[in-house]
mmCIF file as Biopython writes it, N, C-alpha, C and O atoms, coordinates in Angstrom:
data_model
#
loop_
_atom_site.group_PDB
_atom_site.id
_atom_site.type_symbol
_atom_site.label_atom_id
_atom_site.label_alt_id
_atom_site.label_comp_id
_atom_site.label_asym_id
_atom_site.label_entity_id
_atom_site.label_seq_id
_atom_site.pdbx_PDB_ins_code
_atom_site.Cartn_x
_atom_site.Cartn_y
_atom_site.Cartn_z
_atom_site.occupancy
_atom_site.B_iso_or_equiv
_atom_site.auth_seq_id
_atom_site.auth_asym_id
_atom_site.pdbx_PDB_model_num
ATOM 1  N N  . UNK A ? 1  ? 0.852   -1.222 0.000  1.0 0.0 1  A 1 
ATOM 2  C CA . UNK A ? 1  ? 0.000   0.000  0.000  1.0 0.0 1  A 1 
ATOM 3  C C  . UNK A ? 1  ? 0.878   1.260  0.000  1.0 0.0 1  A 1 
ATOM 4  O O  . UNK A ? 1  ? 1.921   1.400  0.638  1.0 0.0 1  A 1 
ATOM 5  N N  . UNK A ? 2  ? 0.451   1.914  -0.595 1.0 0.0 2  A 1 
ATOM 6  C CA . UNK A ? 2  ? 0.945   3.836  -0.553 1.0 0.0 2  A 1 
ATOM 7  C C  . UNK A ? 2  ? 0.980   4.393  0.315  1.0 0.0 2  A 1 
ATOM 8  O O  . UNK A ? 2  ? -0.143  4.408  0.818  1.0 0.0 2  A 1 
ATOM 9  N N  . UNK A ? 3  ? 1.671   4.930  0.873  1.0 0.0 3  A 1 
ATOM 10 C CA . UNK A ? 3  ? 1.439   6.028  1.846  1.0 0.0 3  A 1 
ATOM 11 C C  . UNK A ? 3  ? 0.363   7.012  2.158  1.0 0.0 3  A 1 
ATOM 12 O O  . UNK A ? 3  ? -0.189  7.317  3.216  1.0 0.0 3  A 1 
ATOM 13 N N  . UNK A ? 4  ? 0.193   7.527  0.603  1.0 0.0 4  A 1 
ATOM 14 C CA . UNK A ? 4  ? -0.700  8.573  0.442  1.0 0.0 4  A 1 
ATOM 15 C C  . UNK A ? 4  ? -2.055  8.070  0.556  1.0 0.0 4  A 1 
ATOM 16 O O  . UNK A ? 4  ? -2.969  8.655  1.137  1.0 0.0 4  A 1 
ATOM 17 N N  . UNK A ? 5  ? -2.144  6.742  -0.145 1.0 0.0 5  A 1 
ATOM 18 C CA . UNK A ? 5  ? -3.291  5.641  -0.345 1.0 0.0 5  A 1 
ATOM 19 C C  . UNK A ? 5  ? -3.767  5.476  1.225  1.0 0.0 5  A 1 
ATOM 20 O O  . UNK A ? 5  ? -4.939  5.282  1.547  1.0 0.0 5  A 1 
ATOM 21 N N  . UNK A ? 6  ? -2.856  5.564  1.992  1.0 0.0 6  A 1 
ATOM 22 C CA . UNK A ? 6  ? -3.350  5.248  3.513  1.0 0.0 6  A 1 
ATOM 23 C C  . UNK A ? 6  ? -3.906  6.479  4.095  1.0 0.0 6  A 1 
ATOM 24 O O  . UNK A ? 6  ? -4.947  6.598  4.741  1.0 0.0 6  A 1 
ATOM 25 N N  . UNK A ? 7  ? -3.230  7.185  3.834  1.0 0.0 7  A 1 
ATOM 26 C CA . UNK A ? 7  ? -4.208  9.012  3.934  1.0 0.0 7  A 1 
ATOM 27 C C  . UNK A ? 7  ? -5.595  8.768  3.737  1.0 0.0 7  A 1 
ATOM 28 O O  . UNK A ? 7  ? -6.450  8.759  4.622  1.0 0.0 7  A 1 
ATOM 29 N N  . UNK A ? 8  ? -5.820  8.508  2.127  1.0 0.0 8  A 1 
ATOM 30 C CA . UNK A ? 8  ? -6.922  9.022  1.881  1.0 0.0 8  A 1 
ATOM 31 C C  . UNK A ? 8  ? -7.841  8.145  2.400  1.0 0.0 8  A 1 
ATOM 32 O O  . UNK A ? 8  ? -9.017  8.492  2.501  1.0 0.0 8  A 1 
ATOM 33 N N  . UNK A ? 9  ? -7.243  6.389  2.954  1.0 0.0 9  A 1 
ATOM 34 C CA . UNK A ? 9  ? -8.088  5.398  3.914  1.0 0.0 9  A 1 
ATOM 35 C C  . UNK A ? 9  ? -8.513  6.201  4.982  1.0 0.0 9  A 1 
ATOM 36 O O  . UNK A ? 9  ? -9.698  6.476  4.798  1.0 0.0 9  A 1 
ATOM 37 N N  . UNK A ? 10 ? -8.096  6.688  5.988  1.0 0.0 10 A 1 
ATOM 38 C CA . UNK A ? 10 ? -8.368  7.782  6.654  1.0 0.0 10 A 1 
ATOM 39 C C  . UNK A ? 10 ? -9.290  8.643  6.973  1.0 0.0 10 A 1 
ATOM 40 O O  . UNK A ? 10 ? -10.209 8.639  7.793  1.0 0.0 10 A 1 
ATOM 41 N N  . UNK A ? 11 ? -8.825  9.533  6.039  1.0 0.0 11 A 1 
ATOM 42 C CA . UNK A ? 11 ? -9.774  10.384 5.469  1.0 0.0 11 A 1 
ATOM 43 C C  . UNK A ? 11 ? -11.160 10.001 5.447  1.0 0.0 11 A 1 
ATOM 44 O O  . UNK A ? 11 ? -12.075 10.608 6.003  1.0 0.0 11 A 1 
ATOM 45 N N  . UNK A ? 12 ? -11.270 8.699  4.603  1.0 0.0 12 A 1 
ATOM 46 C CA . UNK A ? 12 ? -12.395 8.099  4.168  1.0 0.0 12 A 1 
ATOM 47 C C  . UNK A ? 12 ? -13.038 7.637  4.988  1.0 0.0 12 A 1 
ATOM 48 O O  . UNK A ? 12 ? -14.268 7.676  4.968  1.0 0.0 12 A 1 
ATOM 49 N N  . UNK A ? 13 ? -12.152 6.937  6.157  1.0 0.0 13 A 1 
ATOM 50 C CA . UNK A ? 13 ? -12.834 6.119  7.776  1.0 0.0 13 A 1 
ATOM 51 C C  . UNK A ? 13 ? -13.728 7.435  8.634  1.0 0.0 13 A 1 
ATOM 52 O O  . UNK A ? 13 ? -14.760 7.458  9.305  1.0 0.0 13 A 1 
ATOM 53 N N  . UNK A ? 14 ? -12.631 8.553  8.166  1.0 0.0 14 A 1 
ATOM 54 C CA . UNK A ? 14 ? -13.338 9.374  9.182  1.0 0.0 14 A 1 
ATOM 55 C C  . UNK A ? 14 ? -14.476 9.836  8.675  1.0 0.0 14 A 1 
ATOM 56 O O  . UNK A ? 14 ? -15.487 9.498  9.290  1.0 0.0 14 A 1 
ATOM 57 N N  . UNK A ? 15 ? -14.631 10.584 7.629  1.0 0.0 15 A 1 
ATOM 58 C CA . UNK A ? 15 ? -15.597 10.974 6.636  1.0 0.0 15 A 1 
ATOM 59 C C  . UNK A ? 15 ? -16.882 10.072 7.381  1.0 0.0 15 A 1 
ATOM 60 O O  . UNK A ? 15 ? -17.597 10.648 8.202  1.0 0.0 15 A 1 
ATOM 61 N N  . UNK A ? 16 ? -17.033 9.147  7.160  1.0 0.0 16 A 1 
ATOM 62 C CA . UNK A ? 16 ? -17.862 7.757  7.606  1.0 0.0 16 A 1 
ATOM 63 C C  . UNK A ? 16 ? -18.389 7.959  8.616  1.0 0.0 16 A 1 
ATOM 64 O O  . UNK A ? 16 ? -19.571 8.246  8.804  1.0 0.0 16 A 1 
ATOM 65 N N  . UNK A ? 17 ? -17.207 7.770  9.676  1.0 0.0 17 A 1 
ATOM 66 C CA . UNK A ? 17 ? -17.600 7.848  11.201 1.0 0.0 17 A 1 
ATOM 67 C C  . UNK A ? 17 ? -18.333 9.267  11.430 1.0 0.0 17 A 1 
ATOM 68 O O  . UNK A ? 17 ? -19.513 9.300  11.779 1.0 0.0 17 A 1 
ATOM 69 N N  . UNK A ? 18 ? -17.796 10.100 11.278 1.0 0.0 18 A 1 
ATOM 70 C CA . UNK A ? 18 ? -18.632 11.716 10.984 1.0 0.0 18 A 1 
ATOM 71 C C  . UNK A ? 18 ? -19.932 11.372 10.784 1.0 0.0 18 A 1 
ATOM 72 O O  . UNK A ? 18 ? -20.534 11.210 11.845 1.0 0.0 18 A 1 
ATOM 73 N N  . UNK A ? 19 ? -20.580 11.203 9.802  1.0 0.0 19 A 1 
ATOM 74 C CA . UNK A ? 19 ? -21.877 11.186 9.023  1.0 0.0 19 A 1 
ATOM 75 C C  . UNK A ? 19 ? -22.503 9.637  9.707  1.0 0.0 19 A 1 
ATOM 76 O O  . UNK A ? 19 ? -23.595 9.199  9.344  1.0 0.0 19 A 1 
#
């Protein structure tokens, strides 16, 4: 996996958990 790719996992988990 990418580094950056793990960012935007992240991103995306939180996004989620938020809403």
């Amino acid at each position: 996996m990418i580094e950056h790719e793990m960012g935007n996992w992240k991103d995306f988990i939180e996004a989620m958990l938020r809403k």
